[in-house]
N, C-alpha and C positions, 0 to 999 in steps of 0.2 A: 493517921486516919486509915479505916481500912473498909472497905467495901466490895463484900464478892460482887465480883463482875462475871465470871464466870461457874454457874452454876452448877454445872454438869460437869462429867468429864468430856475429854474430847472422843468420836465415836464416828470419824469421816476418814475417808482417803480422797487421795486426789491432789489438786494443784489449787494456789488460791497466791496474788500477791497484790498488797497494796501499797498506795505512795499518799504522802502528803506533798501537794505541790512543793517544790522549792528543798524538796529534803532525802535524803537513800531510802529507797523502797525498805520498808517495815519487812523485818524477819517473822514471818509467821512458821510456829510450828505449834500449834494446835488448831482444828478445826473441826465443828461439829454440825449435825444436821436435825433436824428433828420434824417429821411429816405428820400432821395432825389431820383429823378430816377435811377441812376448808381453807387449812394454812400452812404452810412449813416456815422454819424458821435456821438463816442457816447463820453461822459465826464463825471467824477465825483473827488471826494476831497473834502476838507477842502474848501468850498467858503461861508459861512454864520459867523456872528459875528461882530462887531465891525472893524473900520477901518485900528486901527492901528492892530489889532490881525494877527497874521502872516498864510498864508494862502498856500495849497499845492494843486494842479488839474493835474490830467490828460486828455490829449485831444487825440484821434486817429482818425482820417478817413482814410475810407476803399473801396474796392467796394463793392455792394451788395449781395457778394456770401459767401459759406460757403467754407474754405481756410484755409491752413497754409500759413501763408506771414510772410518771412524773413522781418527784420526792412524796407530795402530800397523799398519795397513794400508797404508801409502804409507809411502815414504821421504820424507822432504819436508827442507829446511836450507834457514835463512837468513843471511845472509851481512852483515856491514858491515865495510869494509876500507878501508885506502888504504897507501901505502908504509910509513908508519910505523905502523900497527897493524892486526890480525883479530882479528874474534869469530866467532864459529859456535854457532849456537842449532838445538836441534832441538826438534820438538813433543815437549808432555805432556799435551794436552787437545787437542779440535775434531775436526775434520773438513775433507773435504771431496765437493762434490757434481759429481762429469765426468759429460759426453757427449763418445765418443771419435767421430769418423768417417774409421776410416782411409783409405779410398778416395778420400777428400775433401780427405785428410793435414788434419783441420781437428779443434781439439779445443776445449771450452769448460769452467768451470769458477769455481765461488766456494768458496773456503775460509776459514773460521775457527781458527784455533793457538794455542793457549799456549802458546811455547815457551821454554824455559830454557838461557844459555848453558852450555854443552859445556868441560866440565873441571872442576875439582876449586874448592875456595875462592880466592878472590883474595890473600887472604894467610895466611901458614903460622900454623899455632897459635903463641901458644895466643889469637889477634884472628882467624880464618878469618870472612870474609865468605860468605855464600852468594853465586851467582851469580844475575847479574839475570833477573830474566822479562820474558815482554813478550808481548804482544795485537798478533798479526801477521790483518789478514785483508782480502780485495780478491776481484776477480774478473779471468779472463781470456776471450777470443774470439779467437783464433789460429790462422793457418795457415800450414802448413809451407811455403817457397819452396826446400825443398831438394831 
């Protein structure tokens, strides 16, 4: 199965690290920024290596300001992929805490998520699984080189 997740190339510097509760902090080495008029949108994770290599990203956009935004106020997905399988989890709990400096193109950030994967039961009635949750939370210091 294959699904770009990551659209762009990566186009930030800086520091960024995330965890899933209960598991070794996720190796991120890509991260990218991108400042729109009323939004930016910042990403990073596991998105470099080999195809079939299994891969983890986060995505958030925001508006352009500096904010505490509960989950339902940002778009936020995380991602774990590789050729042969995608999940997509979006939050149902947390937060997160920006400082935007668009001028600076430089944005900062710690968030906390509960997020729940995206779709329906893993299997059909009348045995439907719930889908898994998970405790996503890291901080980023990033800036735009685009």
């Amino acid at each position: 199965m294959k699904k770009k997740v990551i659209e762009r190339q990566p186009n930030a510097t800086g520091t960024a690290s995330m965890q899933i509760e209960g598991q070794p902090d996720i190796r991120v080495d890509a991260m990218g920024v991108e400042f729109h008029k009323d939004e930016v949108q910042v990403w990073f994770g596991e998105g470099r290596g080999g195809t079939s290599e299994p891969k983890q990203l986060f995505r958030m956009t925001l508006p352009n300001k500096n904010w505490h935004y509960n989950f339902d106020e940002l778009k936020a997905d995380f991602f774990q992929y590789s050729d042969i399988y995608y999940f997509e989890y979006h939050p149902r709990a947390g937060g997160a805490d920006i400082v935007v400096d668009k001028a600076a193109k430089t944005i900062k950030g710690v968030f906390n998520m509960k997020m729940k994967e995206a779709g329906g039961p893993h299997l059909p009635p009348p045995h439907p699984q719930p889908r898994p949750k998970i405790m996503v939370h890291g901080f980023f210091d990033l800036k735009s080189e685009g």
